[in-house]
Every structure is written in structure tokens, then in C-alpha cells.
C-alpha positions in Angstrom: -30.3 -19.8 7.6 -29.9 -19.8 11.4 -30.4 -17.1 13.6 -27.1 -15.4 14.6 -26.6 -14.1 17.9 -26.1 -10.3 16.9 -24.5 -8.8 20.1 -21.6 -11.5 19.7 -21.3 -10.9 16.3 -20.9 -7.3 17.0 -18.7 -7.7 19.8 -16.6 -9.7 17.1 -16.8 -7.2 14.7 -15.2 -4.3 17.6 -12.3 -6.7 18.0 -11.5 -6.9 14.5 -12.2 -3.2 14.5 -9.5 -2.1 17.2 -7.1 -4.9 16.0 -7.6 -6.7 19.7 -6.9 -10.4 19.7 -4.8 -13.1 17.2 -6.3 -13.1 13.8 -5.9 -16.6 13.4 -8.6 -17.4 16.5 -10.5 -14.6 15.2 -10.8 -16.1 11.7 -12.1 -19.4 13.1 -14.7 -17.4 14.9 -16.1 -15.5 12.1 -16.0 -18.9 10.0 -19.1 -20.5 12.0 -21.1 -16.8 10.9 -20.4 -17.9 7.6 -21.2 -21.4 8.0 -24.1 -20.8 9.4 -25.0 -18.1 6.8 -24.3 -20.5 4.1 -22.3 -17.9 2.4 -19.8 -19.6 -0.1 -17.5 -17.5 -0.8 -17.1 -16.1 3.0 -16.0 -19.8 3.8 -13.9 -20.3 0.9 -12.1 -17.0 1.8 -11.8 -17.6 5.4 -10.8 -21.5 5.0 -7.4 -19.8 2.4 -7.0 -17.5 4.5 -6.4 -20.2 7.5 -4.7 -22.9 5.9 -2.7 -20.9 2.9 -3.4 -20.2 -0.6 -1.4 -23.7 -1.8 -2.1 -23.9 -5.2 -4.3 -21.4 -5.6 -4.4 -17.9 -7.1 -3.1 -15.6 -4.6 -4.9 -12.6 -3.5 -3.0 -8.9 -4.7 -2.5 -7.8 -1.2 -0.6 -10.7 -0.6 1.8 -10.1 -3.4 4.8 -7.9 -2.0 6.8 -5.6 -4.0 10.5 -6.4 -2.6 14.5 -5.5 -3.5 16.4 -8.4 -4.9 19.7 -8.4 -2.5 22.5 -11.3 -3.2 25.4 -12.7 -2.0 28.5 -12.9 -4.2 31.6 -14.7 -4.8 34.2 -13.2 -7.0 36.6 -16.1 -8.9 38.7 -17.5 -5.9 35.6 -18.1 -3.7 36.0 -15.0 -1.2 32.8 -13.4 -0.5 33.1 -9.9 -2.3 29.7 -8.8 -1.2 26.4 -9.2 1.5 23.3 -8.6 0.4 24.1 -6.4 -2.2 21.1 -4.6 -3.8 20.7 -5.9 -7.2 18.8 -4.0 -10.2 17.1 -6.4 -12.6 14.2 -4.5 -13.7 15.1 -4.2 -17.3 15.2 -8.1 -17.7 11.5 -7.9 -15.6 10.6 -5.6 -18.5 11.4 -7.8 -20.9 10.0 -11.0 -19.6 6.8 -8.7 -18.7 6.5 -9.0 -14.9 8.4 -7.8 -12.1 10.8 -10.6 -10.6 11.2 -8.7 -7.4 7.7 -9.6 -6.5 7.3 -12.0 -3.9 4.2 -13.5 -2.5 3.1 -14.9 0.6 0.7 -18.2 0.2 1.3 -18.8 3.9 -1.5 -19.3 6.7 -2.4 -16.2 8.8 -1.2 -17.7 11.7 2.3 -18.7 10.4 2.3 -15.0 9.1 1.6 -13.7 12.7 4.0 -15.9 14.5 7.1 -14.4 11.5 5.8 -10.7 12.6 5.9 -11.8 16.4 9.6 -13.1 15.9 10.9 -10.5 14.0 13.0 -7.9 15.7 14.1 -5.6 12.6 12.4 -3.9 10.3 13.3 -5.4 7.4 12.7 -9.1 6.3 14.9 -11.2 3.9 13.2 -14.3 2.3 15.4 -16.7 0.7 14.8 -17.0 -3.5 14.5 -20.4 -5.1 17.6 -22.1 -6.0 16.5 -22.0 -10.1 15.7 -18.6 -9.7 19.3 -17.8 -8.2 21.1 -19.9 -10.6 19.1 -17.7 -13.7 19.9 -14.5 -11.8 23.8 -16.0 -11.6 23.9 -16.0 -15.4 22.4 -12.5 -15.8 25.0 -11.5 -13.1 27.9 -13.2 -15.3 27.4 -12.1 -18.3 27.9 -8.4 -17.2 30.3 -9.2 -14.3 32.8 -12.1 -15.5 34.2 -13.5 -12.5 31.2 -13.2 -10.3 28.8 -15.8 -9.1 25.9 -15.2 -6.9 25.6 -17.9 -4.2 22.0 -16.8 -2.4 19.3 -14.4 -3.4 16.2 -13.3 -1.7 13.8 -11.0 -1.4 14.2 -7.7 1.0 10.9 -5.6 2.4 9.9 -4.2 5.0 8.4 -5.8 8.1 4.9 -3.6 7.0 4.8 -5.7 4.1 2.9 -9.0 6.5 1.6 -6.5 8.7 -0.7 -5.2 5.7 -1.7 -8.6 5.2 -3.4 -8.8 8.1 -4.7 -5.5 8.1 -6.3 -6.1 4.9 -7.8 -9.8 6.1 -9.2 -7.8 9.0 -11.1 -5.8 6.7 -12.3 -8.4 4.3 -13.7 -10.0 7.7 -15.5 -7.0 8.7 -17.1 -6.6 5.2 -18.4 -10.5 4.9 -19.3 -10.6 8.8 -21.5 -7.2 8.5 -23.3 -8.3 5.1 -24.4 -11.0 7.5 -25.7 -8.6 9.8 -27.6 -6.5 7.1 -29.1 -10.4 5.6 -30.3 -11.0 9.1 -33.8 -10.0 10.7 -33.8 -8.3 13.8 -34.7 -10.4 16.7 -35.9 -7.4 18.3 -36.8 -3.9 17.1 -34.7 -1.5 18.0 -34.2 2.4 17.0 -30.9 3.9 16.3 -29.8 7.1 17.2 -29.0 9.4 13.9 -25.4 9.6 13.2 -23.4 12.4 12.1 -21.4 12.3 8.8 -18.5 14.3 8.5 -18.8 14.8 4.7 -15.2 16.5 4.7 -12.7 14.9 3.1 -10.4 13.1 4.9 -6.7 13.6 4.6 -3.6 11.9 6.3 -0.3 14.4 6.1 2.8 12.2 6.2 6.4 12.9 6.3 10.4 12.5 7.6 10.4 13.9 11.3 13.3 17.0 10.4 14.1 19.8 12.1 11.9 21.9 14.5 11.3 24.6 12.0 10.2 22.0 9.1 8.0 19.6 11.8 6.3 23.3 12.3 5.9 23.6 8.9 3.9 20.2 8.5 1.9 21.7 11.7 0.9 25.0 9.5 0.6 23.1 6.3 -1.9 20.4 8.3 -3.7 23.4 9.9 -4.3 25.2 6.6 -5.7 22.3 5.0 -8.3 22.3 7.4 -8.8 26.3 8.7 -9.0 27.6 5.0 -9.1 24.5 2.8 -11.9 22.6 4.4 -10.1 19.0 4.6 -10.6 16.6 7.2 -6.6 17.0 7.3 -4.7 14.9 10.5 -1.1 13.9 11.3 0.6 12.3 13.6 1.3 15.0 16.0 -2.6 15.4 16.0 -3.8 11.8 16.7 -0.6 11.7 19.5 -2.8 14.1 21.1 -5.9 12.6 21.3 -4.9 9.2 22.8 -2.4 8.4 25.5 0.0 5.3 24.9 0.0 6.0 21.3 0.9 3.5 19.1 2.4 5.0 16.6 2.2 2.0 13.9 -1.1 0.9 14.6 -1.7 4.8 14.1 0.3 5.2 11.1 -1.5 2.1 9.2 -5.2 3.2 9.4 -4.2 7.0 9.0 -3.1 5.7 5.2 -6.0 3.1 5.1 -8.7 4.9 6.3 -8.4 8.2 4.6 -9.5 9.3 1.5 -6.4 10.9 0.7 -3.0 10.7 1.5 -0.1 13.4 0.9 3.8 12.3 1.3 5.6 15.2 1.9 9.0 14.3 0.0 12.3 15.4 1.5 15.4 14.2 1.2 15.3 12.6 4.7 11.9 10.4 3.6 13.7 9.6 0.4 16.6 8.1 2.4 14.8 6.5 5.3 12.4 5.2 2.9 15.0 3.6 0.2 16.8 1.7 3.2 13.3 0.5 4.9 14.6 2.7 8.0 11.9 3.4 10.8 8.3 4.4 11.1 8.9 6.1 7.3 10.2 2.6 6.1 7.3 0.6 7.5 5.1 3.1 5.7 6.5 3.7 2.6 6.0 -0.2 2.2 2.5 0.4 2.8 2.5 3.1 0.5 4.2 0.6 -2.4 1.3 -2.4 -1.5 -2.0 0.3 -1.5 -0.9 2.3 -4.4 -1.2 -0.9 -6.6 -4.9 -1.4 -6.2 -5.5 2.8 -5.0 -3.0 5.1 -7.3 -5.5 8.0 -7.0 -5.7 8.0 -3.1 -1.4 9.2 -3.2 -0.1 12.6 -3.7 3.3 13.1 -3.7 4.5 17.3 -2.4 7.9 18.7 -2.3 7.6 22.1 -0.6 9.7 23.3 -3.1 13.6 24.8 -3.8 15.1 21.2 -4.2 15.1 19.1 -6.9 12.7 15.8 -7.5 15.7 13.4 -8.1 17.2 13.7 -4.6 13.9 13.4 -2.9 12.2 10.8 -4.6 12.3 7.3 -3.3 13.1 4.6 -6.0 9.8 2.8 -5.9 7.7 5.9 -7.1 9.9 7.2 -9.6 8.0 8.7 -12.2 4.6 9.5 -10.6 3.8 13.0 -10.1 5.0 15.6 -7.8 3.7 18.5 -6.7 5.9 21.6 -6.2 3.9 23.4 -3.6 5.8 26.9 -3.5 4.7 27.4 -7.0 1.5 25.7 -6.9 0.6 28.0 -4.1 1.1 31.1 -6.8 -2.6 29.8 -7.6 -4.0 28.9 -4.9 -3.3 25.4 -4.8 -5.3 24.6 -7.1 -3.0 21.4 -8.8 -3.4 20.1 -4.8 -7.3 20.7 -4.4 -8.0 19.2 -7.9 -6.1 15.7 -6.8 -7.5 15.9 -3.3 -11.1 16.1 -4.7 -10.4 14.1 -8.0 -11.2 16.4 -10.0 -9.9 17.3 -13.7 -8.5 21.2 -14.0 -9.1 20.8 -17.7 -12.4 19.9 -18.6 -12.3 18.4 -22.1 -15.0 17.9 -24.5 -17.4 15.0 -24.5 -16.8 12.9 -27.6 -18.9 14.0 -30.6 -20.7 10.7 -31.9 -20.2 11.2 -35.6 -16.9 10.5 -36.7 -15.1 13.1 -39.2 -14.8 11.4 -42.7 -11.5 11.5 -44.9 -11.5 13.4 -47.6 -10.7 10.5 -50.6 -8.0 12.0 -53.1 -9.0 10.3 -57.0 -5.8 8.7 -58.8 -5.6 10.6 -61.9 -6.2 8.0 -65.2 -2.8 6.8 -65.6 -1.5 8.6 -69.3 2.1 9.4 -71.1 
């Protein structure tokens, strides 16, 4: 193995950190590390991650959990609807996987010039023509006179951004195992670092009215003045930095916490079903992470409302809490999921199994 020049390394590993500079040219860098490291795997993933996953099995953060929206025709050939949102999860039930998953095989760099030229939020990717025409007899047989011309897939633009987020990563890993496999060229002491053992926390929500944004304020504050929680939001981390950028800021608060609550409102429900905004962009995030990380999510309502009109379509079903009662005792349903911990502790299981007690057949007799 050669000797790697540690200082560029590092100063590598700071780009990738602060998200400075094209991934693509960063990924090229890091490659002759990992040549020169003769670490397989490093190359294998940085050479995919370059030229596209063609062929190959594709990685689960680049699988993207989309809405199926098509264009249809009623019997005379007039357009009837536009991207119409179209519900086909019972058929993705029965064939055992969901057809509104895309993926994206692509290159980083033909992923970062899509995100460059996209100027909405919300990105439609066009299905294949034997996936539309099996959609168009689904569509028929419940809708006679209908035919679906185009399909595709509709997510939000947060979706390829996560990609990349999650490639940066991956790059910081393999580039500082590197580090750790290398001797020193020179000795050198480091200064003792200061671990904030606190749990970390990242308090998202719908911007509302004053009174509720004030709420979020209190609720943040709590968390931290009598909770102990490394709690933040963005009104916090807007404080600390001028020229905030708000998605950059809104991406690592949900990556880089330990926990993350979604307050639930109807607002965030709306905003998030239509891919709207900031909440859009994040709630997309939210859908990607909570397939690998469904323990780092908890979902609050701060009560008097019910769950149906605040919960946004893709995490129906998973737990909410109700705050205004939970408070009754002292939070405790909302400190046991913030420090994973069970409220009920059940017994281990006992090694010897119970035995059933045999009934004999009476002799058979007339």
C-alpha cells in the first residue's frame, strides 16, 4: 500500500463534509485513495457510483418511493385527465412489491446535472411503455371507456438529492477507514474532544400561525430545559449561521440526528401529499430514511384533531403520538421512543418449554 498524503485526504474529506464542490469530480478524487489503498470494494462502489448501476443490483437509497400519475383518454380520444394520481397498491399487494417504486441506475453526474435543471419541486419520470399498457388494462377493467396513454412516476425533487447525500457519506466512511489503515507519517497529539452524550433531536413541522410556530419554540425548548435532549429546529440553526440554507439545513437536521419528531398538522399533511415546499422536499426524505431507519421517526399531533386529516398518505398506519394526553404522564410514550426504550418490560423467555397434557382415547366398546 502507498503512502497517502493525509492533509489532502483530509481536506477532501471537509469538502464532502460541507457538501462543497460537484460529486462527480469528487468521486474521481477519492477513487485514486482507493486505488492506491487496494481496497475492492471502495473501487467497485465508486466506479457504479460514476458510470451507473447497469445491470447491476441497485443500492436501496437509490430506489425511490413515487405516486403513479397518468394521462387518460375517455372513448372518443379527448383527453379527460393530466396526470391524474392513480392508486394501484392493492394490485402491488398482490403481486408482492410496490409498482410505484422507481429506481435510479443513472451516473452521479447525470443525476446532478437533472437536479441542476430542475426548477420545480416535483419530478415526473416517464414509465415503460409495457408497464403502461398493463396499467391500461387494470384501468379498463374498472373504468370501461378509458385508456391511459402515458404513465410515470411523480416524487419530489429530494428524492436525487438524497442520493447524493447518501454517496457523500458512503465516501466519507471508505476514505476515513483509509485514514485509520494508514501510519502516521509524523506523530502528532490530538487535543481531547468533547462528546455531547445528549441525544440529539431534529423538531420538524408546517410553518402555521404565530401562536402554533411559538408553540414548536416552547415544545423545542422543553425538550431540552427539562427533558435533557439535544433538541434543534429550524428557527434555531437560522440563528446560528447567516445565509441560511434552509435545504441543505433541513437534510442533515433529519440525517444527522438521532431522532426525529414530525409534528403532524393538517397543513404538513397537505403540503406533504402534494410534494409542496420545504415540507414536500422533506417528507420525501422522510419516505426514503424511514425504509432502512423506522425507529429514528416519531410521528406527534399536539392533540384535539383527529389522525385521519393530518396524516400524510405515505405513513398511514405508523404510530402517532397524541401529546395533550401523553403529557397526563409526563411524556413518557415520547421519552420511551426517543431513547428506544420499551415501557413494558416483558419477561425473558423461560428455556424449558411447557408440555401438553396428552388426553388417552378410551378402548373403543358398545
Amino acid at each position: 500500500m502507498q503512502n497517502i498524503n493525509q492533509t489532502k485526504m483530509e481536506e477532501l474529506i471537509n469538502k464532502l463534509l460541507s457538501g462543497e464542490g460537484k460529486l462527480s469530480l469528487l468521486l474521481l478524487e477519492a477513487k485514486e485513495y482507493a486505488e492506491n489503498s487496494k481496497d475492492e470494494r471502495f473501487i467497485e462502489f465508486i466506479d457504479d457510483e460514476l458510470n451507473g448501476y447497469t445491470g447491476k443490483k441497485i443500492p436501496e437509497y437509490r430506489r425511490i418511493n413515487a405516486e403513479i400519475v397518468g394521462d387518460i383518454q375517455d372513448s372518443f380520444g379527448r383527453f379527460v385527465h393530466h396526470q391524474f394520481p392513480l392508486d394501484f397498491s392493492k394490485i402491488s399487494d398482490k403481486i408482492g412489491f410496490d409498482i410505484s417504486t422507481t429506481v435510479s441506475p443513472d451516473g452521479i453526474s447525470f443525476i446532478e446535472n437533472n437536479l441542476e435543471s430542475l426548477t420545480k419541486a416535483l419530478v415526473l419520470k416517464k414509465m415503460p411503455i409495457g408497464q403502461v399498457s398493463m396499467l391500461n388494462d387494470i384501468l379498463k377493467y374498472n373504468n370501461p371507456g378509458y385508456n391511459l396513454t402515458a404513465a410515470y412516476y411523480r416524487f419530489g425533487k429530494a428524492s436525487l438529492q438524497y442520493i447524493l447525500d447518501k454517496v457523500r457519506q458512503e465516501l466519507i466512511i471508505g476514505l476515513k477507514k483509509i485514514q485509520k489503515s494508514q501510519k502516521p507519517i509524523e506523530s502528532f497529539s490530538m487535543p481531547a474532544m468533547s462528546l455531547d452524550k445528549a441525544i440529539s433531536v431534529f423538531v420538524t413541522y408546517a410553518w402555521g400561525e404565530a401562536d402554533f410556530n411559538d408553540l414548536i419554540i416552547s415544545f423545542v425548548d422543553f425538550l431540552r430545559e427539562k427533558k435533557g435532549y439535544n433538541a434543534s429546529m429550524d428557527r434555531k440553526k437560522s440563528q446560528e449561521e447567516t445565509s441560511t440554507n434552509f435545504n441543505r439545513m433541513m437534510i442533515e437536521g433529519i440525517q444527522n440526528s438521532d431522532k426525529v419528531i414530525v409534528v403532524l398538522t393538517e397543513t404538513y399533511k397537505k403540503k406533504a401529499d402534494a410534494f409542496e415546499g420545504g415540507v414536500g422536499s422533506e417528507y420525501q426524505l422522510i419516505l426514503e430514511e424511514i425504509k432502512t431507519n423506522t425507529n429514528k421517526f416519531v410521528f406527534v399531533s399536539f392533540g384535539d384533531v383527529k389522525f385521519n386529516t393530518i396524516t400524510p398518505t405515505g405513513i398511514k398506519g405508523r404510530e402517532i403520538i397524541d401529546l395533550k394526553k401523553d403529557q397526563d404522564d409526563d411524556f413518557n410514550s415520547l421519552i420511551s421512543k426517543l431513547n428506544s426504550q420499551n415501557i413494558i418490560e416483558f419477561s425473558e423467555v423461560n428455556e424449558t418449554l411447557s408440555e401438553v397434557k396428552k388426553k388417552k382415547i378410551k378402548p373403543f366398546k358398545l
